[in-house]
N, C-alpha and C positions, 0 to 999 in steps of 0.2 A: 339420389334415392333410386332403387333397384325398384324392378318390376313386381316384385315377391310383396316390397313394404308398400308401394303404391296401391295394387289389389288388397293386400291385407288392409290397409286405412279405410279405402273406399268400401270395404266389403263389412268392416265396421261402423264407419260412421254412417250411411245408408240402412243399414239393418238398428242400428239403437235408435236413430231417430226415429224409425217406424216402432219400435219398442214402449218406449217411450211415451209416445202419445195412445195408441189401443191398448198395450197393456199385453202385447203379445207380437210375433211375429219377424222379428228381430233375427233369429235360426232362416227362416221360409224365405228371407231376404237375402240375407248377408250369404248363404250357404252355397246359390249358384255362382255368387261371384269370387267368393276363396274358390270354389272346385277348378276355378281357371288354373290356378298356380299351384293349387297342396292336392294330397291326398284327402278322402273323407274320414278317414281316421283324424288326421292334422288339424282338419279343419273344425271338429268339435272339440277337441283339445283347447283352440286359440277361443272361439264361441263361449266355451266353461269359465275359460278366465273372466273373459269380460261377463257374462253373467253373472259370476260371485260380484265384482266390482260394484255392477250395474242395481244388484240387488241389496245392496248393503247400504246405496246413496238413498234408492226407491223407496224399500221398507220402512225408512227410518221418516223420510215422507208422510208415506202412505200410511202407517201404522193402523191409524184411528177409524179409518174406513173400510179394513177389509174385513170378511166374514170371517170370524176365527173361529165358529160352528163348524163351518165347512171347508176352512180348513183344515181341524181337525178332524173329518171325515177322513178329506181324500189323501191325509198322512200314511200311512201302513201299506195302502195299496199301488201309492207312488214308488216309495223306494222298495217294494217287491219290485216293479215294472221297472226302477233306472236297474235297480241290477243284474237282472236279466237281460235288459237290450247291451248295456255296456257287455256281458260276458258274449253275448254275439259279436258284438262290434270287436270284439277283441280275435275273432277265430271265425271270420268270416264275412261275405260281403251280400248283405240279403238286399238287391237292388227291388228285387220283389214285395218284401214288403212295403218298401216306403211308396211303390205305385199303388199299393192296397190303401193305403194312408190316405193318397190322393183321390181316391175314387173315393171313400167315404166321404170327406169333406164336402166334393161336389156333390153328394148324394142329400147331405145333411142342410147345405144351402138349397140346393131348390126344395125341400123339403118346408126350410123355415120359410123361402119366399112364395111358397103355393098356400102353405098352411096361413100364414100372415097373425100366427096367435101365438102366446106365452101357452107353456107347459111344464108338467111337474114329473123330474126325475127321481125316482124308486131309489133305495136304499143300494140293493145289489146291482141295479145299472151305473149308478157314480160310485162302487166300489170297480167296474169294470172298462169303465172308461178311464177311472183313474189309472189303474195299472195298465191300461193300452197307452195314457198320455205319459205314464213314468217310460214307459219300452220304450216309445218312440223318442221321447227326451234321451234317455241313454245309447238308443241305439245312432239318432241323426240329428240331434237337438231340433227336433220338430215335432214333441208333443203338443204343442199352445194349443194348437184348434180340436183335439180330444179334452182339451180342458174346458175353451171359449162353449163346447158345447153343454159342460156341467156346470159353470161357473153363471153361463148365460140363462142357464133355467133355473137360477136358484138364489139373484140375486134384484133386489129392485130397481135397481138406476145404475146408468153407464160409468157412474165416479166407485160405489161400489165392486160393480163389475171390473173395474181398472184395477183396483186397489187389491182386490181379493188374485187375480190372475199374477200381479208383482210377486204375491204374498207365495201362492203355490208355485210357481215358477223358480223362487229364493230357495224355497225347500229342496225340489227336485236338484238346483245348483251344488248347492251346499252338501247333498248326498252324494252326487255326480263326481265331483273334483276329487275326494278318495281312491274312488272305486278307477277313476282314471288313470291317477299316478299308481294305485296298484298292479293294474294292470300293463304298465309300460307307456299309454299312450301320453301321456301328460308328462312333459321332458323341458328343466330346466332352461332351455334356449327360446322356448316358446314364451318366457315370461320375459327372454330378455329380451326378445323383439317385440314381444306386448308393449311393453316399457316406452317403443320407437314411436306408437301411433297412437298411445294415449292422449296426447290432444286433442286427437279425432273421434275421439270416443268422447270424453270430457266435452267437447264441442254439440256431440250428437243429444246427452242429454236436458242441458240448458235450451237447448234449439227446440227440442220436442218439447220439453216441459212449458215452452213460452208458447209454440205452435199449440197444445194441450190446449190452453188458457182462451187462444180467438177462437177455438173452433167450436161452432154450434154442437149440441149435444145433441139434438135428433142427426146432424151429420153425421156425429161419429156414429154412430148406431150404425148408418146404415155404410158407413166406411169401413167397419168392421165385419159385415157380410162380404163385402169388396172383394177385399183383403184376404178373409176366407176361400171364395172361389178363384181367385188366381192362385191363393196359396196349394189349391187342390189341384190346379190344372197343369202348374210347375212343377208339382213331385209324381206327379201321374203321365208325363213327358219326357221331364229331364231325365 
């Protein structure tokens, strides 16, 4: 097994098991450890795939508990956002934004953890967050945490919250994977080397979904902040 399919397994299976169990964050993970061996073009290409995959096992899951209010809010201003970050990502390389990415995030956790209270997102700010979390989905598969922050103000309980982030995240995929192969980046060999470390993927979701199950539910709350600020402090570095 070559160095190429070792990083790509481990850059999977690592990234969905974290998936998996928050409900997000899977890209934030998996992302600096494909950038060892691919390009960032490459490396959202091979993240789409397993997304579609990952989202087709979850949904069907998850179905019964996500918000489909709000999911069908943040529909229309998603896939404005993946189609515009993929038509960047296709003609250029904006390293800039995605530190801008990371500074909000950390902006947005010390904010939840100073503020320590629930709040209510406005009509036109989850129409604007959506479309900043479809950009940054299309442009570096790391919108989740522009989502974790509409999703989190607008849902009651952490299985919710889970189930609604599968639910928007399945959409942004399934618009994604198009817009990709239209654009060149999404190429036949990638599915066949997908093929190679799909155990490790298959492996990452059963393993999450069992790990999901022991873990306390005030934990994951506050795992999910975690998560969040390292996730902000990696794209604001790397």
């Amino acid at each position: 097994m070559d160095t190429f399919i070792v990083v790509l397994a481990l850059g999977i299976f690592i990234g969905f098991f974290i998936q998996t169990i928050l409900g997000f964050g899977g890209a934030l993970v998996a992302l600096p450890i494909l950038l060892y061996t691919m390009s960032l073009s490459e490396a959202i290409a091979y993240l789409s795939i397993f997304y579609m995959l990952s989202s087709i096992y979850l949904m069907r899951k998850e179905w019964e508990y996500i918000d489909k209010g709000l999911l069908k809010k943040m529909t229309l201003s998603s896939l404005i956002g993946v189609g515009i970050g993929i038509l960047i990502l296709s003609f250029a390389k904006p390293l800039l934004l995605k530190k801008a990415l990371g500074l909000f995030i950390i902006l947005y956790v010390v904010y939840k953890l100073k503020s320590n209270k629930s709040f209510t997102l406005h009509g036109n700010v989850q129409f604007i967050l959506g479309l900043l979390g479809g950009f940054f989905s299309g442009l570096f598969s790391t919108g989740g945490p522009l989502y974790v922050v509409v999703v989190n103000a607008s849902t009651p309980n952490v299985h919710t919250f889970r189930a609604t982030m599968f639910g928007i995240l399945a959409l942004v995929t399934f618009a994604r994977i198009p817009l990709l192969a239209i654009g060149g980046i999404l190429e036949t060999e990638q599915f066949v080397y997908s093929l190679q470390v799909l155990p490790f993927f298959i492996a990452a979701l059963f393993l999450g979904k069992w790990a999901y199950k022991l873990i306390n539910k005030v934990l994951l709350s506050k795992m999910i902040i975690v998560v969040l600020l390292i996730s902000g402090i990696v794209l604001l570095i790397k």
